[in-house]
C-alpha positions as CSV (number, residue, x, y, z in Angstrom):
1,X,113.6,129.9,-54.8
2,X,111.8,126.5,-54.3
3,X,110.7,127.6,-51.0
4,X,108.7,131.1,-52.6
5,X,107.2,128.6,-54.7
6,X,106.3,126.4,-52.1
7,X,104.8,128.9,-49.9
8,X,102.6,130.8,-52.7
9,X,101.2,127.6,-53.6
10,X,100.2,127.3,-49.7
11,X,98.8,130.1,-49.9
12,X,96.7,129.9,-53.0
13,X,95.7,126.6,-51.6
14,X,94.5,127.9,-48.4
15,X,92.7,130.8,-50.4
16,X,90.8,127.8,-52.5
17,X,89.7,126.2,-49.3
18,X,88.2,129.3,-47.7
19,X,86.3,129.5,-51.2
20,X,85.1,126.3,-51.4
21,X,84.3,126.5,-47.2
22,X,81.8,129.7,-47.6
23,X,80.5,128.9,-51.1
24,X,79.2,125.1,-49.0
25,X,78.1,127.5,-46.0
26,X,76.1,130.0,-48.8
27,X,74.8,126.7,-50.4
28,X,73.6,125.4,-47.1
29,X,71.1,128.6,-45.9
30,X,70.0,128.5,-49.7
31,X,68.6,125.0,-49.1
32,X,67.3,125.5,-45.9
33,X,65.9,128.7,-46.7
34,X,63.9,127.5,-49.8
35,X,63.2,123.9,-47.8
36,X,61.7,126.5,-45.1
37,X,59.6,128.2,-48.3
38,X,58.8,125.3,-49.5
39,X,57.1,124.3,-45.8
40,X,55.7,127.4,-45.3
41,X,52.1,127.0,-47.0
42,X,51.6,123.5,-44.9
43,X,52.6,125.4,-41.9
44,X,50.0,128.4,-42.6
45,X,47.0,126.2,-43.1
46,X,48.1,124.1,-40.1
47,X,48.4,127.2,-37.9
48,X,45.2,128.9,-39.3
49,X,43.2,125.6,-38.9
50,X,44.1,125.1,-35.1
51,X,43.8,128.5,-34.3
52,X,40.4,129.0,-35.2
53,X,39.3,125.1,-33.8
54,X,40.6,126.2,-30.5
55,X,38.2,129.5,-30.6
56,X,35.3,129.7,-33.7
57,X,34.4,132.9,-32.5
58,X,37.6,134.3,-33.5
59,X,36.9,133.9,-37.2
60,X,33.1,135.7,-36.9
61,X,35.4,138.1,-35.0
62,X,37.7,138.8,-38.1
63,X,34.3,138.7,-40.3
64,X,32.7,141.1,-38.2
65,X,35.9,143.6,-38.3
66,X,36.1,143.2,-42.2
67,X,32.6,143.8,-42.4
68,X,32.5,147.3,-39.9
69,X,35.4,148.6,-42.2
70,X,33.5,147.9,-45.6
71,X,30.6,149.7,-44.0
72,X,33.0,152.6,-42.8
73,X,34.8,152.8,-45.9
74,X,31.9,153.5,-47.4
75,X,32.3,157.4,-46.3
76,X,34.9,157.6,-48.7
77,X,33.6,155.3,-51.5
78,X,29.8,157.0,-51.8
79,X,29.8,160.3,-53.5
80,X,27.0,162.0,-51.2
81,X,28.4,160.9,-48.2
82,X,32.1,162.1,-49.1
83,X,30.4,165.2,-50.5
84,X,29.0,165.9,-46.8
85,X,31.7,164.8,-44.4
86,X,34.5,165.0,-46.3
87,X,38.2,163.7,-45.9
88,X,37.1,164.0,-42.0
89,X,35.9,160.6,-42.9
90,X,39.2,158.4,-42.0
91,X,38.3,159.4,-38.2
92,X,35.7,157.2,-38.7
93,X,37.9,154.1,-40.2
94,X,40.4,155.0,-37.6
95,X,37.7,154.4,-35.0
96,X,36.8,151.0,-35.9
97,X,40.1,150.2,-36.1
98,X,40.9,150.8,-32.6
99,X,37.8,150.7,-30.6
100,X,36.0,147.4,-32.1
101,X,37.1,144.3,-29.8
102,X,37.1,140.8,-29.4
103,X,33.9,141.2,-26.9
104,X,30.8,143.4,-26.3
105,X,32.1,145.0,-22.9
106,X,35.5,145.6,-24.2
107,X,34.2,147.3,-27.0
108,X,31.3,149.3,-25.4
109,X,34.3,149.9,-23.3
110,X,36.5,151.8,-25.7
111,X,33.7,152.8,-27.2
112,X,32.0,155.2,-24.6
113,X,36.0,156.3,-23.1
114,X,36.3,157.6,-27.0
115,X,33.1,159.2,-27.3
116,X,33.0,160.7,-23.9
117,X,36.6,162.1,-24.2
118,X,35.9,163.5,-27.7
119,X,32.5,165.3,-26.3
120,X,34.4,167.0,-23.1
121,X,37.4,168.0,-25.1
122,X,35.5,169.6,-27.8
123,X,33.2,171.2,-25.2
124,X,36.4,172.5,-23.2
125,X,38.0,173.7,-26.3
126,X,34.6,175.7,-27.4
127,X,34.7,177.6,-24.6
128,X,38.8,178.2,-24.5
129,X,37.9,179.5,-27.6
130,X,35.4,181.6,-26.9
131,X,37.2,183.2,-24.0
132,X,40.0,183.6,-26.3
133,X,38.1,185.6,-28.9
134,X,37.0,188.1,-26.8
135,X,41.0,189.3,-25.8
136,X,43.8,190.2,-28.2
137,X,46.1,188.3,-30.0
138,X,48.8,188.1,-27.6
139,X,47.0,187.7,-24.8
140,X,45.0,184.9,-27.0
141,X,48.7,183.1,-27.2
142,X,49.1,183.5,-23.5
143,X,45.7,182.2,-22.7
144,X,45.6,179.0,-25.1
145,X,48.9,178.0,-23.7
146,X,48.2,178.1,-20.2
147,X,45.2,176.6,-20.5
148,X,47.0,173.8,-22.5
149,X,49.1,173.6,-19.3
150,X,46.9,173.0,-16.7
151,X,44.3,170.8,-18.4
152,X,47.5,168.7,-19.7
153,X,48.4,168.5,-16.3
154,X,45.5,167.6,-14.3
155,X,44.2,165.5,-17.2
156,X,47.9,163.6,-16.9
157,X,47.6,163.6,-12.7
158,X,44.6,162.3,-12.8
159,X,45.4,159.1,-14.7
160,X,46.8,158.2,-11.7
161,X,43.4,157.7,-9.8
162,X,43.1,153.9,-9.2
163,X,39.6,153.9,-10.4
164,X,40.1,156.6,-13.5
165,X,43.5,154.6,-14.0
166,X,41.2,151.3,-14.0
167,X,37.9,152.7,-16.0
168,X,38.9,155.5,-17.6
169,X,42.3,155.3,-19.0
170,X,41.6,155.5,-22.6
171,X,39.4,158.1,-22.0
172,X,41.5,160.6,-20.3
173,X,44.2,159.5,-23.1
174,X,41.3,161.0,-25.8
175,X,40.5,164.0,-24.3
176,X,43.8,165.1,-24.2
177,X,44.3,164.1,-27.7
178,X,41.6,166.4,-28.9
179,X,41.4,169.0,-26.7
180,X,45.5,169.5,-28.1
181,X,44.4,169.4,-31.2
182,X,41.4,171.8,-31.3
183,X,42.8,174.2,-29.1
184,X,46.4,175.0,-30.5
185,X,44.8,174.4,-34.3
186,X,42.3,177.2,-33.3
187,X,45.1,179.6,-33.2
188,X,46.3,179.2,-36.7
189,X,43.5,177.7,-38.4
190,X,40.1,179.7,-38.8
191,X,37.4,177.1,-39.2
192,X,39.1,174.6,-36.5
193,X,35.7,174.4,-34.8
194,X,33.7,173.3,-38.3
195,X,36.8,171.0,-38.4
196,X,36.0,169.6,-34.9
197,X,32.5,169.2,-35.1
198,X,32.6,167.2,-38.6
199,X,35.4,164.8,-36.6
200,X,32.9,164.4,-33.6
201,X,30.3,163.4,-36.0
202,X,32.5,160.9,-38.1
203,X,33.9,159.5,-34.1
204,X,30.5,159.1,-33.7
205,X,29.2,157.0,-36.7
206,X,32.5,155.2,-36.1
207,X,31.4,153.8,-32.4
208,X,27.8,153.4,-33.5
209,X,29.0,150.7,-36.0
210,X,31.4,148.7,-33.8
211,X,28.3,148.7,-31.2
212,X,26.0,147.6,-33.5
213,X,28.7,145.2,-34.8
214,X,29.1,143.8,-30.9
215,X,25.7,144.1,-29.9
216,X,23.8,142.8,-32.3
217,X,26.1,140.5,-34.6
218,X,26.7,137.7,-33.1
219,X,27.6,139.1,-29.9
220,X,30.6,137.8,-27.5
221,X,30.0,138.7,-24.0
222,X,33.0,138.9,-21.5
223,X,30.7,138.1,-19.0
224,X,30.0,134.7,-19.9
225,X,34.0,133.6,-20.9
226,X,34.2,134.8,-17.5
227,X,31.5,132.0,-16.1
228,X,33.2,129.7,-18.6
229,X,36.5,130.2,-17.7
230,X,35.5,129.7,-14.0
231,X,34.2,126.3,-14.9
232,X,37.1,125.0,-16.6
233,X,39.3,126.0,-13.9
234,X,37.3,123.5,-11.5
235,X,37.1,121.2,-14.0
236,X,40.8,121.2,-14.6
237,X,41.5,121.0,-11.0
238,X,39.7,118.3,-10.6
239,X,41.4,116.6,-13.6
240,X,45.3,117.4,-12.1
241,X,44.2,115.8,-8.5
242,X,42.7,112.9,-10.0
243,X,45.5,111.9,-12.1
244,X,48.1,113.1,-9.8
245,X,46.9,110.6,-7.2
246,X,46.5,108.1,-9.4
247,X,50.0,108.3,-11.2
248,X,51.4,108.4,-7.3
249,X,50.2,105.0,-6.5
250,X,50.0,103.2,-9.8
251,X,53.5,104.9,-11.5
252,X,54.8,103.2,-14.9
253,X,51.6,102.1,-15.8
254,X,50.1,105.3,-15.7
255,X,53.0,107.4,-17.2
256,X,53.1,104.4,-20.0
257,X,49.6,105.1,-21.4
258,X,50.1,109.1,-21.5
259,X,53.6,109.2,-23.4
260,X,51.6,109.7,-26.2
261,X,50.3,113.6,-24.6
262,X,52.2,116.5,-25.8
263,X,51.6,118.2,-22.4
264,X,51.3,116.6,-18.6
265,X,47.6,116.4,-18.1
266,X,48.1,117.1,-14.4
267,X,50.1,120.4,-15.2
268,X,47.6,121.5,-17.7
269,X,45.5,121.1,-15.4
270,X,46.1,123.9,-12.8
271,X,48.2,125.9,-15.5
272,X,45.1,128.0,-16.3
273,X,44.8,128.4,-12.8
274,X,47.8,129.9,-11.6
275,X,47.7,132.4,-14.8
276,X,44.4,133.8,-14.6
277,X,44.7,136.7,-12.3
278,X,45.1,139.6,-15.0
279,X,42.7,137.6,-17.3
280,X,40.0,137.2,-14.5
281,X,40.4,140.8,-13.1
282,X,40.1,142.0,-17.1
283,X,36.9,140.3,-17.9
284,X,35.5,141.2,-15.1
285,X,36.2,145.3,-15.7
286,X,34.5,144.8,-19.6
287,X,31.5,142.5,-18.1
288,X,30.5,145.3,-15.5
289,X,30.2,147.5,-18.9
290,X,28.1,145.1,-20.8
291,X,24.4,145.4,-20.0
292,X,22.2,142.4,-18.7
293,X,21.2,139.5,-20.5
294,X,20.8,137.1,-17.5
295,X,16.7,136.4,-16.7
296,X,17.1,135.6,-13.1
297,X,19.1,138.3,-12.0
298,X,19.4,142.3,-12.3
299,X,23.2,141.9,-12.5
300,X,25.8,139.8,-11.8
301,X,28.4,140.1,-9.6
302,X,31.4,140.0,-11.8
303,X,33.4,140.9,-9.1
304,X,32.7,137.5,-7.0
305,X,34.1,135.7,-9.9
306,X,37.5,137.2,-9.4
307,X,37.2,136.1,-5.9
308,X,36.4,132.6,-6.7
309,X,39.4,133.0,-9.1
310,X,41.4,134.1,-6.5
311,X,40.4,131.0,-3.7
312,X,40.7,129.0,-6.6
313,X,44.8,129.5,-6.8
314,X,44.9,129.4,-3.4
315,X,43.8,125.6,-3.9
316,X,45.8,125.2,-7.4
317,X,49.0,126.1,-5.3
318,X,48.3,122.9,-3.1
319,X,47.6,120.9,-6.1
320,X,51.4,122.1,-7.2
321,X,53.0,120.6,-4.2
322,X,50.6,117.6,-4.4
323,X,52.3,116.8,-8.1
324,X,55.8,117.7,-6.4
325,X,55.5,114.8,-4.8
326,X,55.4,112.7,-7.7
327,X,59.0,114.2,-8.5
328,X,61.4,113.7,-5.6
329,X,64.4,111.9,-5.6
330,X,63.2,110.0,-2.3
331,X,60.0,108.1,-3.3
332,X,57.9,105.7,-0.9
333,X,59.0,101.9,-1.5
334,X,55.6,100.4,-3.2
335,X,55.4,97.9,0.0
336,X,54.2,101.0,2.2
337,X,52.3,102.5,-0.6
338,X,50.5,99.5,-0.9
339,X,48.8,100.0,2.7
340,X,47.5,103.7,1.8
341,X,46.4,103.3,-1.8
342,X,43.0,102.5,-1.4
343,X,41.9,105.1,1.2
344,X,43.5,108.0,-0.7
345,X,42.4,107.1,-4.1
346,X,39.3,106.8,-2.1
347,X,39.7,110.5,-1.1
348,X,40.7,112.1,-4.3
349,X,37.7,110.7,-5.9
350,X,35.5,112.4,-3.3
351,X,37.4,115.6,-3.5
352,X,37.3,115.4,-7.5
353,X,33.0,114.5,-7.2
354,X,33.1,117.9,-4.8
355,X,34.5,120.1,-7.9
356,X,33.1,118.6,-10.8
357,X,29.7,119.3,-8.3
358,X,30.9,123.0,-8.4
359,X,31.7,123.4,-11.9
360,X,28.2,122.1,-12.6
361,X,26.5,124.4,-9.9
362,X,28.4,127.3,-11.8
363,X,27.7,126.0,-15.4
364,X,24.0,125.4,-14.9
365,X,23.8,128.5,-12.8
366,X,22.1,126.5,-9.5
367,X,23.0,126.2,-6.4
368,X,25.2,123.1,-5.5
369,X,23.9,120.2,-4.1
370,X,23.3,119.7,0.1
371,X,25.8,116.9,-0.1
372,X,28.0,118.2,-1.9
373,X,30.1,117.6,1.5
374,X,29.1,114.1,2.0
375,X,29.6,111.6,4.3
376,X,31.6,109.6,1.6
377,X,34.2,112.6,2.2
378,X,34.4,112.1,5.9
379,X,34.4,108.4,5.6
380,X,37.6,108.2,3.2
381,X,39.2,111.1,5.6
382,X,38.3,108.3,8.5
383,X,39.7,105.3,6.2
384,X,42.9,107.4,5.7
385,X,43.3,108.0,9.4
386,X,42.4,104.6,10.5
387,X,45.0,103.4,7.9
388,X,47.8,105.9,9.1
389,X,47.6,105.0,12.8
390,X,47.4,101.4,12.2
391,X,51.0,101.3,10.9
392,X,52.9,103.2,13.9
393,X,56.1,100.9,12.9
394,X,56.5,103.3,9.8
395,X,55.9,106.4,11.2
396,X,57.7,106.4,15.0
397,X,60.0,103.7,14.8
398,X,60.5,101.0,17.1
399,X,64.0,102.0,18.8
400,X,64.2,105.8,20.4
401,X,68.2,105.5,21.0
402,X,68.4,104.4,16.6
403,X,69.1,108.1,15.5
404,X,72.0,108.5,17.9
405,X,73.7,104.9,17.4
406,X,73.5,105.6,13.5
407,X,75.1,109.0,14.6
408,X,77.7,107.1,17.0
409,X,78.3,104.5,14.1
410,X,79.3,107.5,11.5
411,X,81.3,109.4,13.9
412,X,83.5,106.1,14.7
413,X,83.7,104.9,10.8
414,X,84.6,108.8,10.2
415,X,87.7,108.4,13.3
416,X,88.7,105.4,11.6
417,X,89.7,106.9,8.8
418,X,91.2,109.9,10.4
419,X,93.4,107.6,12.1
420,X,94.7,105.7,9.1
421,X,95.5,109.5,7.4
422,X,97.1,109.9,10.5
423,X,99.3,107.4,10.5
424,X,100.7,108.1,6.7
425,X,101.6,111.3,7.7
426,X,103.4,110.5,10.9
427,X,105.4,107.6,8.8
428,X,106.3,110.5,6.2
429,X,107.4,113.0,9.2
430,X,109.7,110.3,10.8
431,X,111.3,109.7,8.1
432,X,112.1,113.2,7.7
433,X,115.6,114.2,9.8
434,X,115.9,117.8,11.3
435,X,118.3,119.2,14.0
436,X,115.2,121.7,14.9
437,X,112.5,120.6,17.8
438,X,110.7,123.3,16.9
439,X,110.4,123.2,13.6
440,X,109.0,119.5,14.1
441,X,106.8,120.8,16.7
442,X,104.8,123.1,13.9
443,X,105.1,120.4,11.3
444,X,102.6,118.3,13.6
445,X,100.4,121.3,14.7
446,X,99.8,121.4,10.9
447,X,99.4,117.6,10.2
448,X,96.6,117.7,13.3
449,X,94.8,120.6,11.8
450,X,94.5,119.3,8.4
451,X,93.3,115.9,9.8
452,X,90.9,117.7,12.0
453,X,89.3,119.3,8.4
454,X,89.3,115.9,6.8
455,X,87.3,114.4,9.9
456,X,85.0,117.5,9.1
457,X,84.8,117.4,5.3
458,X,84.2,112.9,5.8
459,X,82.0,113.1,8.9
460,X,79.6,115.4,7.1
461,X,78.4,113.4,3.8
462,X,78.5,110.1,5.7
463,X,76.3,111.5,8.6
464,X,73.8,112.9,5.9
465,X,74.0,109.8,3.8
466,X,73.4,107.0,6.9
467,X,70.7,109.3,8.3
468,X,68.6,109.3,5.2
469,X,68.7,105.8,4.0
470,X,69.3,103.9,7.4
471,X,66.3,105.5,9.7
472,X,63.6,103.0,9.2
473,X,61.2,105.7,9.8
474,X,62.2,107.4,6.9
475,X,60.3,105.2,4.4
476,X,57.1,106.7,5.2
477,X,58.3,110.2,5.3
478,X,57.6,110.9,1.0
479,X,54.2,109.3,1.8
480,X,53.3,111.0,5.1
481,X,54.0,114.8,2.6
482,X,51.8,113.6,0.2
483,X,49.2,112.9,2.7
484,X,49.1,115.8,4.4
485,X,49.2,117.7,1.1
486,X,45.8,115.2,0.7
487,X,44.6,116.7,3.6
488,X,45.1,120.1,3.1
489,X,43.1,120.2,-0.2
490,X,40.3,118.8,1.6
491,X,40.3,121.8,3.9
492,X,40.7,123.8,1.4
493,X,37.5,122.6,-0.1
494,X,35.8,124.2,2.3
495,X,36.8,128.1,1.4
496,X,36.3,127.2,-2.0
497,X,32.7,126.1,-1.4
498,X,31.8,129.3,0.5
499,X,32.8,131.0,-2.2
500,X,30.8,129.5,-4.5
501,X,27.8,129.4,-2.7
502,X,28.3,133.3,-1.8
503,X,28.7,133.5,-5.7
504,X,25.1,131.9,-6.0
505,X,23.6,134.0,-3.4
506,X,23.9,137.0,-5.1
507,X,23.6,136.0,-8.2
508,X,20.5,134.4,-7.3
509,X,21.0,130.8,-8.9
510,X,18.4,128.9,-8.8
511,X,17.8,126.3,-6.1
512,X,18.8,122.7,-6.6
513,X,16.2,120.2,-8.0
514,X,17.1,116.9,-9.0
515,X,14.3,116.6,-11.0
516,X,14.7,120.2,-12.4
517,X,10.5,120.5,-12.9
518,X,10.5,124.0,-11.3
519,X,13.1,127.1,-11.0
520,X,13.1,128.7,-7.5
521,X,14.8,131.9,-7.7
522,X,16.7,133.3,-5.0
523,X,17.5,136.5,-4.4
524,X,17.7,139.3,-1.8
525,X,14.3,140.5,-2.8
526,X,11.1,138.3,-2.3
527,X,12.0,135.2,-3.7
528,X,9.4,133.9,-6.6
529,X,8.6,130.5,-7.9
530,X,8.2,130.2,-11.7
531,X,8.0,127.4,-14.1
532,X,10.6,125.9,-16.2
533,X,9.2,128.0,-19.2
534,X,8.1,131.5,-17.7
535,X,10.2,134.6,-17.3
536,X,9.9,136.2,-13.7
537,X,7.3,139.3,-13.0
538,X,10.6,140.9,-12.1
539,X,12.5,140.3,-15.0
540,X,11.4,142.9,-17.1
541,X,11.8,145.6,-14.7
């Protein structure tokens, strides 16, 4: 009886604890949830206040949007104008809604794909239509859906056209929409073609006020975040290189002063690099859309930038390995770095005067300047090699024969201690009485094979370990990586110069002038010297 007691008041017990337990855990996410609710506003306004610092286009952007959907919206709102297009009116809000972008080409871009595809459906489907009329009814059927077959399928095969698939995707995408529409509605519906000729006109006003918007409001051209973007690349890469150098010879004292940074200047600096492939190759598809607004030149050559983009992470990937450097577990002892520090800081600030030089040429749309390869460049390439070669201690060693006596020494300490395991086990064995010879025989057959993978599993660590901290040459070796690494980014200086100057070329920048009194344009027609303040005879061609 006292034991039924006992073990109901367990168990009511244990229910009271598994109360109290998730009535706590209830209690908990109700204070975090309102202390979240509670944070919420601060973290709105934080987030709303840095997002449009990092961009203030983006909030003429949002003003522009609310503004073309006022205007639109006005269809519906205006009694004459609702009286005369109708409900067909929400095509219109839906096109601002979908084709009005972020920049001009992007939106003259959808814009003329949604327009174009709306005019060549609704042209097809008139003449479906027509054909249609003239047959019976179930020949009309037959008719509508075969056309609907094909023109579905050649429309759909033909997305797959690299430049279609690359220009016209959206397009395609529309014309199927509303060719579908028209032509199976037309079937059932009697007035589909009034229907689809009050939707073209509502499409219509639609795109005319997202280009007016982009055009002529404040107008964000693709083209130009482009050229921007193509600045701040070099810019950054000359940044990362800089630093990276710097923090390779100096160390603590650098990393001490930039604890305070969110984000490793050096990585930030080629980050945008390596990730702007898609972003490059998509402003330069809406910049071919956008029309001129350059004075020097008919039309730039978008597609040069994507180039330079391209030779550009050729270089960033260089600057990766460069900051590697600074992150291996094997590091140059400061005594050695001490001989090199001065030529390849040297270096680095030549290399990072070469870009910044470029980033300028580009920014000020010029050509770059004729020493922009200087002989400051050669020189600290010089300096570098004079320094290398004058300390052959560090990088040949003074004793051929060192390697294999550090060998030799590892092999002997590893049979030294294959001996001593030897000797255990042959004490244990002896020990060990047995009227058998045989069975003793494959007793020590065992014993020397398991010694034998000992001497393998001990030889191996302690021939790695002497061979990387006991070759004198090896000191130099984390230093002689991150030279060559030096060395190859000033090569690849070179590509990235070509490019630029092709990029120039065509564009026709203008020549370089220190003193900037005149603008020489140059171009592949006859070039034509103007003044600072006076648009070229060509310019308005």
């Amino acid at each position: 009886m006292a034991t039924r007691v006992h073990v109901g008041m367990e168990t009511e017990m244990n229910e009271k604890g598994e109360t109290e337990v998730v009535k706590s855990y209830w209690k908990t996410r109700l204070l975090e949830f309102f202390g979240k609710m509670k944070r919420f506003p601060g973290w709105l306004w934080r987030t709303i206040w840095k997002v449009g610092r990092e961009d203030p286009r983006r909030m003429i952007h949002a003003v522009k949007v609310g503004l073309s959907l006022t205007l639109v919206s006005l269809l519906y709102l205006m009694e004459p104008l609702f009286q005369g297009i109708g409900t067909n009116a929400i095509w219109a809000v839906m096109t601002v809604v979908v084709v009005l972008e972020f920049t001009a080409g992007a939106t003259l871009c959808k814009g003329l794909n949604r327009g174009l595809g709306t005019l060549l459906a609704g042209s097809l489907a008139f003449l479906i239509e027509f054909i249609a009329n003239i047959s019976g009814k179930v020949f009309r059927a037959v008719f509508i859906g075969a056309a609907v077959f094909l023109i579905g399928a050649a429309a759909t095969y033909m997305r797959f056209f690299p430049y279609i698939k690359k220009n016209y995707d959206y397009g395609v995408v529309i014309f199927l929409l509303t060719f579908n529409l028209i032509t199976v509605s037309s079937y059932r519906v009697e007035n589909v073609l009034k229907i689809a000729h009050d939707r073209f006109y509502t499409i219509a006003i639609g795109c005319a006020i997202c280009l007016f918007m982009s055009l002529l409001i404040f107008p964000i051209w693709s083209g130009e975040d482009l050229h921007n973007s193509t600045v701040r690349k070099l810019e950054g890469l000359a940044k990362s290189i800089e630093v990276c150098v710097n923090e390779y010879f100096n160390g603590p004292e650098i990393k001490e002063d930039e604890e305070t940074s969110l984000e490793d200047p050096i990585y930030k600096g080629y980050k945008a690099v390596l990730d702007s492939k898609s972003t490059d190759e998509t402003l330069a598809l809406y910049a071919s859309w956008e029309p001129r607004h350059s004075r020097y030149c008919y039309k730039f050559p978008w597609k040069q930038y994507v180039k330079v983009g391209a030779v550009l992470r050729q270089f960033g990937y260089t600057v990766v390995a460069l900051h590697g450097c600074l992150q291996t577990e094997i590091q140059a002892p400061r005594s050695v770095l001490a001989l090199f520090k001065d030529p390849c800081i040297r270096l680095s600030g030549e290399v990072t005067k070469a870009l910044m030089e470029l980033a300028n040429s580009i920014r000020n749309r010029r050509h770059c300047s004729p020493g922009i390869l200087s002989d400051n460049l050669h020189e600290a390439l010089q300096d570098l090699n004079t320094a290398i070669k004058s300390q052959p201690r560090l990088f040949l060693g003074t004793n051929n024969n060192q390697a294999t006596n550090m060998l030799a020494l590892a092999a002997a300490h590893a049979a030294r201690e294959n001996k001593q395991q030897m000797d255990g086990h042959s004490v244990s064995l002896s020990s060990v009485k047995t009227d058998s010879s045989a069975l003793m025989e494959w007793k020590s057959k065992r014993v020397s094979e398991h010694a034998k993978e000992n001497e393998r599993k001990v030889l191996r660590p302690q021939l790695s370990k002497i061979a990387i901290t006991s070759l004198e040459f090896s000191e130099a070796l984390p230093f002689a990586a991150f030279a060559s690494l030096l060395v190859e980014i000033v090569a690849r200086l070179d590509n990235v110069i070509e490019e630029v100057e092709e990029l120039g070329r065509i564009a026709c920048y203008k020549d370089y002038d220190p003193e900037d009194d005149k603008i020489v344009v140059r171009c592949e027609r006859p070039s034509v010297d103007v003044s600072k303040n006076q648009l070229p005879t060509h310019a308005t061609d």
